[in-house]
C-alpha positions in Angstrom: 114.5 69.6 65.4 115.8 71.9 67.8 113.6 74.4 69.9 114.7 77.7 71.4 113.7 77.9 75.3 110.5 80.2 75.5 110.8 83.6 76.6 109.6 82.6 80.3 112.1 79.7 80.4 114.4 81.9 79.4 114.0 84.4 81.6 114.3 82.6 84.8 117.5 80.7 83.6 119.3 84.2 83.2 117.8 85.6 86.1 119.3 82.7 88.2 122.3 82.6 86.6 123.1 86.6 87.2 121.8 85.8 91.0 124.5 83.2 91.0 126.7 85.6 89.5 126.4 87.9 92.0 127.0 85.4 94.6 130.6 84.2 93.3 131.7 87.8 93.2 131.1 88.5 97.1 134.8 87.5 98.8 135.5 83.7 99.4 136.0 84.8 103.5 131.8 85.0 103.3 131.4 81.3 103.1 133.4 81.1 106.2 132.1 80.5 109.5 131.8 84.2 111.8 134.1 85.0 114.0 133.9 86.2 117.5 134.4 89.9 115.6 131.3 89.2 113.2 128.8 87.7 116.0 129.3 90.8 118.0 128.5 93.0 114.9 125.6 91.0 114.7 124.3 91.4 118.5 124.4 94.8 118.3 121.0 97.2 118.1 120.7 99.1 115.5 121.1 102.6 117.4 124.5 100.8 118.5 125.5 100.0 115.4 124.8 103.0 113.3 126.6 105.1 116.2 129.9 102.7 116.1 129.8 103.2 112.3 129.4 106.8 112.1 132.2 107.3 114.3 134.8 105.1 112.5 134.4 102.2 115.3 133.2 99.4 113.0 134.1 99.5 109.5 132.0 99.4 106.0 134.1 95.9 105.0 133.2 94.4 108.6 129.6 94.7 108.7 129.1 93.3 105.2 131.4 90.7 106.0 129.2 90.0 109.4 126.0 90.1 107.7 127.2 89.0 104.1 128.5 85.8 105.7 124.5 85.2 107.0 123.2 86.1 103.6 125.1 83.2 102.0 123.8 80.8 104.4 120.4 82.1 104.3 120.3 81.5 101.2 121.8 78.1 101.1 119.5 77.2 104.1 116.0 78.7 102.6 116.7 80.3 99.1 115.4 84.1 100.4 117.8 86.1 97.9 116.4 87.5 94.7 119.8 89.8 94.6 122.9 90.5 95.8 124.0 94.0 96.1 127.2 93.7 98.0 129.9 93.7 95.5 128.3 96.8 93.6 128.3 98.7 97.5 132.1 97.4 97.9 133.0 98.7 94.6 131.3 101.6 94.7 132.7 102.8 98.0 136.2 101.5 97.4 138.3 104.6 98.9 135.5 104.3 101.7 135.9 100.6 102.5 139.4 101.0 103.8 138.9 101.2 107.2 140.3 97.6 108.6 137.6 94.8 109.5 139.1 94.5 112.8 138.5 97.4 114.3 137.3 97.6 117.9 133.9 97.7 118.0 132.8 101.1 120.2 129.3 101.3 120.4 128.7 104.7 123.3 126.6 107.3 121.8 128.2 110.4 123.3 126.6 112.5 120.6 124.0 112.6 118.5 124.0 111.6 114.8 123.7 113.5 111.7 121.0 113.2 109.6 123.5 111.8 107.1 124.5 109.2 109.7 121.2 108.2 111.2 121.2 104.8 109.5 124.9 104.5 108.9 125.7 101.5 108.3 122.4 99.6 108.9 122.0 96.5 107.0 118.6 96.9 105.2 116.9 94.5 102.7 114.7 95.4 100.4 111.5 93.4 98.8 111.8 92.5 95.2 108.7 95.0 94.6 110.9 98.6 95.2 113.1 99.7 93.0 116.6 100.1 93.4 118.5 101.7 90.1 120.4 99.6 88.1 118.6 96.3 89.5 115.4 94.7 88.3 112.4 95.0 90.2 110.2 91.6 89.2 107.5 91.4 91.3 108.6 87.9 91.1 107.3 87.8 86.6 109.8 86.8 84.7 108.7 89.0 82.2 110.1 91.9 84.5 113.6 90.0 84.7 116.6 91.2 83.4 115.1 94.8 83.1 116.8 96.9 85.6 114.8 100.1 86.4 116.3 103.4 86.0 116.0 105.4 88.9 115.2 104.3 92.7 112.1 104.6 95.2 112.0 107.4 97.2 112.6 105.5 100.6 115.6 103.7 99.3 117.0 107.1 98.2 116.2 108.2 101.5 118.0 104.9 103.6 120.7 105.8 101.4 120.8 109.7 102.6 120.7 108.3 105.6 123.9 106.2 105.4 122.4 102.6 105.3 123.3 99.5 103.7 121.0 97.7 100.8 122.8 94.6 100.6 120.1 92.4 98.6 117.1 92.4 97.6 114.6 89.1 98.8 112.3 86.8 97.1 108.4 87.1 96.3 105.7 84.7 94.5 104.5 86.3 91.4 102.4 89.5 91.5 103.1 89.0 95.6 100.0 87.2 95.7 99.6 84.1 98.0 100.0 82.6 101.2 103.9 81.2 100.1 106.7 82.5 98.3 107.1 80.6 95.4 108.1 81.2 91.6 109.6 80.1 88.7 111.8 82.6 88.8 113.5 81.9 91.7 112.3 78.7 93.5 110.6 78.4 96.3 111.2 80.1 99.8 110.9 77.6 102.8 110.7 78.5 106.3 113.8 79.0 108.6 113.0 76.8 111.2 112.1 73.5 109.0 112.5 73.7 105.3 109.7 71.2 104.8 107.4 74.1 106.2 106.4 77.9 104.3 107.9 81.0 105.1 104.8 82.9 104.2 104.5 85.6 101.7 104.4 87.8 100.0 107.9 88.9 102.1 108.4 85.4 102.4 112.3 85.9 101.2 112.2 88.8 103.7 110.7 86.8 106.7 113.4 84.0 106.4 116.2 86.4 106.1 115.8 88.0 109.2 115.2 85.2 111.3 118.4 83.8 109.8 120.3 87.1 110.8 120.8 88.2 106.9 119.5 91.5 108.0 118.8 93.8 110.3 115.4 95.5 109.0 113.6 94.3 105.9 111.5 96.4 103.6 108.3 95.5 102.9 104.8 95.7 101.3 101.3 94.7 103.0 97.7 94.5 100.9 96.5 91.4 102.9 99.5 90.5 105.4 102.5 90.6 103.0 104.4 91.5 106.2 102.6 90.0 108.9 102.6 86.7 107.8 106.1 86.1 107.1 106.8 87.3 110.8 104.4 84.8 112.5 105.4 81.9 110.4 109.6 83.3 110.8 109.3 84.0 113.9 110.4 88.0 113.3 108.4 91.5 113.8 106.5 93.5 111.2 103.8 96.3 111.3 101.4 97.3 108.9 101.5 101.5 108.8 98.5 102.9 107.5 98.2 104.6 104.2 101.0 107.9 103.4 103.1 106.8 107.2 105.8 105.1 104.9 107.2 106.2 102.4 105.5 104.0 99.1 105.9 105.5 95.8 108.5 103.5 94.0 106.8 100.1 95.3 105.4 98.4 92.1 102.1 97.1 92.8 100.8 94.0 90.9 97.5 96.0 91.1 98.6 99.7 89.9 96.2 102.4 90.2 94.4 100.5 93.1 93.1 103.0 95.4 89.7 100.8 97.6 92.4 98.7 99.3 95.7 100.7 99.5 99.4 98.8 99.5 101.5 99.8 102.7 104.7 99.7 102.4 106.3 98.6 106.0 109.0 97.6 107.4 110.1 94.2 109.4 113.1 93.4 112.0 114.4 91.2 113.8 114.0 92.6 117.0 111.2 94.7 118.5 113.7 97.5 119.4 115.3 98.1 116.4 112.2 98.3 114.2 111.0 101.3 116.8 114.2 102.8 116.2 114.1 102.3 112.3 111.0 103.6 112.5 111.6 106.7 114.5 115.0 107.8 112.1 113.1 107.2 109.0 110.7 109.4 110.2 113.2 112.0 111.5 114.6 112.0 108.1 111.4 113.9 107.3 109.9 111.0 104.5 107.4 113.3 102.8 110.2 115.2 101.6 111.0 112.5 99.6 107.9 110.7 98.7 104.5 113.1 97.9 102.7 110.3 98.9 103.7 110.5 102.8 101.9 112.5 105.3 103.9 115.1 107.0 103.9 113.8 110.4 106.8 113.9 113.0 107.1 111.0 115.2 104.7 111.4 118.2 106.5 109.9 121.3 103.9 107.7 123.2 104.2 106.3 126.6 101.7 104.1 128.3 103.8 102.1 130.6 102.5 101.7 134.1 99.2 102.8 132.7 95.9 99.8 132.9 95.3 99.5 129.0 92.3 97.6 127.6 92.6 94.7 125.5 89.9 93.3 123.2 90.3 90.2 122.3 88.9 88.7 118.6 89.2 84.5 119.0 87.8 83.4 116.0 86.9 85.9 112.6 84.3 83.6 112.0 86.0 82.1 109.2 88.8 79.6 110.3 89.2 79.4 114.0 92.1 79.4 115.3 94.7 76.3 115.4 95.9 74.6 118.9 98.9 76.7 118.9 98.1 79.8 117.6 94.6 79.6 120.2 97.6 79.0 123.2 99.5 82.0 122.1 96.4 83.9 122.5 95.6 82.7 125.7 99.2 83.3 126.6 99.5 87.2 126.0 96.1 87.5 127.6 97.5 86.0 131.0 100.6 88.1 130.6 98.3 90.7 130.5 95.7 90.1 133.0 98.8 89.2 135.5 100.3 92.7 134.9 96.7 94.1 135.6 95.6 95.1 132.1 91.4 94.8 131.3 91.5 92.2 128.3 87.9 91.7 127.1 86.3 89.6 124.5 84.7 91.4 121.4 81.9 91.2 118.8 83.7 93.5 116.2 81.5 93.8 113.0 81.1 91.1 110.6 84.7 90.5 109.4 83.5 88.4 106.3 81.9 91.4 105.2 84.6 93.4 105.4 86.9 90.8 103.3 84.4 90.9 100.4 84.4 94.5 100.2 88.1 94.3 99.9 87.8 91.2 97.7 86.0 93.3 95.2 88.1 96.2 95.3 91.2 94.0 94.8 90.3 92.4 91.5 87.2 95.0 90.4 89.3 94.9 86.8 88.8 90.9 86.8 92.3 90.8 86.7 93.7 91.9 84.1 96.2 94.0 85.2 97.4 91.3 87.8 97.3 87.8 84.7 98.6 90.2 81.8 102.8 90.1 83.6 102.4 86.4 83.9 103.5 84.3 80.9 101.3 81.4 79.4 103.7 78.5 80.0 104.4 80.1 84.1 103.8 77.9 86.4 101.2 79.4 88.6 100.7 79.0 92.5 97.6 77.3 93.7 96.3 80.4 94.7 96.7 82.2 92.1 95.3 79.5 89.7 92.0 79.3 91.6 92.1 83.1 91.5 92.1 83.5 87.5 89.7 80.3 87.6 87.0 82.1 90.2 87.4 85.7 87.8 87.2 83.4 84.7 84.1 82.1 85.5 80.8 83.2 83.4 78.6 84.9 86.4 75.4 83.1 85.4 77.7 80.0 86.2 78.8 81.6 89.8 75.5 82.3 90.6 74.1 78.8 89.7 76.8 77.7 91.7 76.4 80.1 94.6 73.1 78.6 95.3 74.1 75.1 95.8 77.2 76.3 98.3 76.7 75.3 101.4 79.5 77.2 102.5 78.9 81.0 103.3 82.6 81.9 102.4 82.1 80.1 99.6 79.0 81.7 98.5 80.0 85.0 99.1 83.4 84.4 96.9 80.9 83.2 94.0 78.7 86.1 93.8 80.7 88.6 94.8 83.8 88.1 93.4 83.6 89.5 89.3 84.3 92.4 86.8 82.9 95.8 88.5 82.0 98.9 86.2 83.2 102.1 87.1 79.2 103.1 89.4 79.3 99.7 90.9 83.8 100.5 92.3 82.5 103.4 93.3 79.8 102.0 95.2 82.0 99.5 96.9 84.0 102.4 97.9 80.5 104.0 99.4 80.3 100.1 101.1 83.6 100.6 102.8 83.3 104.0 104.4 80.3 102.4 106.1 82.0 99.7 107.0 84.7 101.9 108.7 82.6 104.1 109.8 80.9 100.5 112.2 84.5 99.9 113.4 84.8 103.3 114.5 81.7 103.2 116.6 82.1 99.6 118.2 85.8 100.7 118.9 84.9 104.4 120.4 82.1 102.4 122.4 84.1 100.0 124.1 87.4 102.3 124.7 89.7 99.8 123.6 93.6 100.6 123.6 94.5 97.7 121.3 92.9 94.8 119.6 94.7 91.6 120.0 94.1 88.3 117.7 95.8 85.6 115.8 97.5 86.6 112.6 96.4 83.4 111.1 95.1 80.5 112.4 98.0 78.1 111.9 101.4 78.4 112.2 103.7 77.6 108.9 101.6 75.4 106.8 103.5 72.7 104.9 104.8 73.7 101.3 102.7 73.1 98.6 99.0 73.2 100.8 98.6 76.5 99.7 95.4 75.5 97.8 94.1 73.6 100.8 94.4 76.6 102.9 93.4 79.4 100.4 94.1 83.4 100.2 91.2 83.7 102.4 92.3 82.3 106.0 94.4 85.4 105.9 90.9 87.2 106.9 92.2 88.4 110.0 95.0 90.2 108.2 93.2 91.8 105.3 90.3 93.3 107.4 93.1 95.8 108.8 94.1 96.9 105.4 90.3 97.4 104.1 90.1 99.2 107.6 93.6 101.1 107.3 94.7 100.3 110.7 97.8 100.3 112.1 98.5 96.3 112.9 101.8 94.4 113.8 102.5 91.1 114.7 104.9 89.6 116.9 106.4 86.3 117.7 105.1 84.6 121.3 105.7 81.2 121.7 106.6 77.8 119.4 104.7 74.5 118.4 104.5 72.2 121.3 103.9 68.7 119.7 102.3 67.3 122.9 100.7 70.5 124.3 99.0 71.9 120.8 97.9 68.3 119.5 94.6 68.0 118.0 92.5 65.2 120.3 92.5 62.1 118.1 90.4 61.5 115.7 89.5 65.4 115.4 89.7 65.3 111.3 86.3 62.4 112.0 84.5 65.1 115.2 81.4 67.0 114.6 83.4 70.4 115.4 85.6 70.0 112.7 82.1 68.7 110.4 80.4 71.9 111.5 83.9 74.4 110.5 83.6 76.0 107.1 85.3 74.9 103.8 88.5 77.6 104.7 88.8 76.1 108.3 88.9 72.7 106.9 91.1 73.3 104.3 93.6 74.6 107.5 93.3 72.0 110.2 93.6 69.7 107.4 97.2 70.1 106.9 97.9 70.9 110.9 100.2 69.2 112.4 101.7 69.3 115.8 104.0 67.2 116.0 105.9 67.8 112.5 105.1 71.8 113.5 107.6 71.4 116.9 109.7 74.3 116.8 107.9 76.6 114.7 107.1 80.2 115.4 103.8 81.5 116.8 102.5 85.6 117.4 99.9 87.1 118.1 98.9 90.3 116.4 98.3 93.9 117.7 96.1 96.3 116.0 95.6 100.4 117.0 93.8 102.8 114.7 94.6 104.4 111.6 97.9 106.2 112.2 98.3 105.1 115.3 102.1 103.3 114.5 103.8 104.9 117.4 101.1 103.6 119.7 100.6 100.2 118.4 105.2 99.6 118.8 104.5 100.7 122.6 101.8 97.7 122.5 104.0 95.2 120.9 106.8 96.2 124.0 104.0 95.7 126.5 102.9 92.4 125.6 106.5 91.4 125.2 107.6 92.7 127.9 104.4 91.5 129.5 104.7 87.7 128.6 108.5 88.1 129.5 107.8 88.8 132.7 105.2 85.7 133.6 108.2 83.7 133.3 107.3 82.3 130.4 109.7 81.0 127.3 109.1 81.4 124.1 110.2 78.3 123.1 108.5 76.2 126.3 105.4 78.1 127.0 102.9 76.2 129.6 99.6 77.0 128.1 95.3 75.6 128.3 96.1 73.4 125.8 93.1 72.4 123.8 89.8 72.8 125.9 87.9 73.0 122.5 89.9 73.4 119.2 87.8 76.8 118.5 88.4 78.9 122.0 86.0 81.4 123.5 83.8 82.9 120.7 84.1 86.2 119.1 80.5 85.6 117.7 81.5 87.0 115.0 
């Protein structure tokens, strides 16, 4: 007897099948290698390009030819797309697209652009979580495929004002939940730099993308790190804005009507420059006249160079100290830093496991319900998310039983915490984070830092499928910024070194890594130095709430900072181990 595929299976085979659709319609000169003309489309900055496009110098046809040739091999390389948009933009803008593909490239801003032109021609991806009509917006459920929404978010309207290009749309695990971007839907995302390796999440398809050139600037969401993650373990730049900076409305949250912890929507680039600039012409194209939900706040131009900043430093969150490599990156920006005469200082911020609780609880303060009801029964679920739905399914009577035989404070915590909240006891967690922002403010007006600096996470791309080993919860030292609303980007310092970031031997068998908790296990477990060789490693930069202008100028002085000790990004000379965990935050 013959059995009809289920509605799931069915999904995903039609969803792929139009992605590969949409593929075979792009021109057969994509899968071609670039030519001298499309790699110097590609150097350019995104103030170059825009200006060379608005003024007839570099042709529609050429740039998605430049850029569409790296979207195919991005895709072949770490399957980022979710879907393609080109052939709808070249047949859309026909009379347009005649300009030849060959035209000399003039990239000299003698004059200003117009509003209209003020993103001509940039190449901008956009997160499978923001609508763009006529496409679907899954969230990565199939039971959002094949649906395509009706009308578009208010920041791709505005990109499109504005004269860029949204050429696909990328990949994200279901209900962009997780620490790797992974579905039935559309596969699984791997890393650019060694496929065996993640490429984060939940802009996972973003992340890879960008480092693979397949775009210039990337939209994307944060709750937990959904931006900053993919740029450590890619290798690229992201910041997380605070709450009404960026345009958001539009961006389908897997968690609608969640207010305690607030989704950014932010965006990611490949290079430090452009995403100031992006940033600055988005902002110039007046958002909140687009979106209700943005604050109307002109870009404040800030500039601190030549000026002695101070640097706190937060080593370990208490939770999962930080890996070899991602410890030497540290210790890497902080001697860039001390060399160019900045005061860097360690810090005792408050307790950051409190903080992720709060947020915790806010999260999934339905138990759920909204985030399991998209997801079909036979859907295979990501590690994370089934020990998610297994912790919220659990009777509390059991929790607390088990809660008391946890040996584990994280663990505990999770147990007791972690449940169903009635409308007085939200609200109350609410009242508990106020307080808790109201300690940060305190410490951080105490100690007159400029900028916190940490590690993102405390490993660099974890190997696929060790999601469950590492858990939602190493990503501490993202989320607290999010609970916090802080302005926080991340950018990329060094790479793996197989000899210099090698755990000693017999580390997994030491009493350190006995005396870690059951989240810092679960990561040095699947470290890995040597099969880690080449992968990216940042360092993350955090300012206060709407502090975004301040917090880019931070970003350029550690970069330019590190650049200027001489050191490589691919062949830093670092501490190496001298005790796995660093200095202590004593957190």
């Amino acid at each position: 007897m013959w059995f009809s595929p289920s509605p799931h299976r069915s999904n995903c085979q039609a969803k792929q099948q139009q992605r590969q659709r949409q593929f075979d319609a792009l021109p057969s000169s994509y899968n071609e290698a670039c030519t001298e003309q499309d790699n110097k489309i590609l150097d350019l900055s995104l103030s170059d390009l825009a200006h060379a496009h608005a003024s007839s110098s570099i042709s529609t046809p050429a740039i998605l030819q430049a850029y569409g040739k790296k979207v195919v091999a991005a895709q072949q390389a770490s399957n980022c797309i979710a879907a393609v948009l080109i052939p709808d933009i070249l047949h859309s803008h026909a009379p347009q697209l005649s300009l030849p593909a060959t035209t000399d490239i003039d990239s000299s801003q003698s004059s200003p652009l117009k509003e209209n032109h003020l993103l001509s021609g940039v190449p901008v991806s956009i997160k499978d979580c923001i609508d763009i009509k006529g496409y679907d917006t899954t969230v990565g459920y199939s039971s959002r495929a094949n649906k395509p929404v009706t009308s578009s978010a208010p920041i791709v309207r505005l990109l499109h004002d504005a004269g860029a290009l949204t050429h696909v749309k990328t990949t994200v695990p279901p209900g962009l939940l997780g620490v790797e971007t992974s579905s039935d839907l559309f596969g699984r995302t791997s890393n650019p730099y060694n496929s065996e390796y993640s490429s984060g999440a939940s802009t996972g398809g973003g992340g890879a993308l960008l480092a693979l050139k397949g775009s210039m600037i990337e939209i994307a969401t944060d709750i937990g790190g959904s931006a900053r993650l993919p740029a450590h373990w890619c290798g690229v730049y992201g910041m997380k804005s605070s709450t009404g900076r960026f345009p958001s409305w539009g961006t389908v949250s897997p968690l609608p009507g969640l207010e305690g912890v607030e989704t950014s929507c932010s965006p990611m680039a490949r290079r430090l420059e452009d995403l100031e600039e992006f940033w600055k012409r988005v902002v110039a194209m007046r958002p909140w006249e687009y979106d209700h939900t943005c604050i109307p706040l002109s870009w404040r131009p800030v500039n601190i160079r030549g000026k002695k900043l101070r640097f706190g430093v937060i080593w370990d969150d208490g939770i999962a100290p930080p890996t070899p490599a991602c410890r030497r990156a540290l210790q890497v920006t902080i001697d860039a830093l001390q060399k160019q005469g900045h005061d860097v200082v360690d810090v005792s911020p408050p307790s950051i496991l409190e903080g992720l609780m709060i947020g915790f609880q806010l999260c999934f303060s339905d138990g759920g319900v909204d985030f399991f009801n998209a997801i079909y029964k036979d859907e295979k679920l990501d590690p994370v998310l089934t020990a998610t739905k297994s912790l919220l399914s659990l009777p509390q009577f059991l929790k607390s039983v088990l809660a008391r035989f946890a040996s584990d404070p994280v663990q505990s915590a999770m147990l007791t915490s972690v449940n169903t909240k009635s409308p007085s006891q939200e609200r109350a967690l609410v009242v508990a984070r106020e307080e808790y922002r109201a300690k940060w403010r305190e410490v951080w007006e105490n100690n007159e830092w400029d900028f916190l600096v940490c590690a993102p996470h405390p490993s660099p791309a974890i190997p696929k499928g060790t999601a469950e080993k590492v858990t939602l919860v190493s990503c501490a030292n993202m989320m607290i910024w999010n609970i916090l609303d802080y302005t926080a980007g991340v950018l990329p310092i060094t790479t793996v070194q197989s000899t210099l970031d090698a755990l000693p031997s017999g580390f997994l068998n030491s009493s350190e890594y006995a005396e870690m908790g059951v989240v810092g296990k679960g990561v040095y477990a699947v470290y890995d130095a040597i099969k880690m060789d080449g992968l990216p490693v940042g360092v993350q930069v955090v300012g206060r709430r709407l502090e975004e202008e301040k917090v880019l100028e931070g970003m350029r002085v550690i970069e330019e900072a590190v650049r200027a000790s001489g050191i490589s990004k691919g062949r830093n000379e670092g501490s190496g181990m001298n005790g796995v965990a660093g200095k202590s935050g004593n957190i």
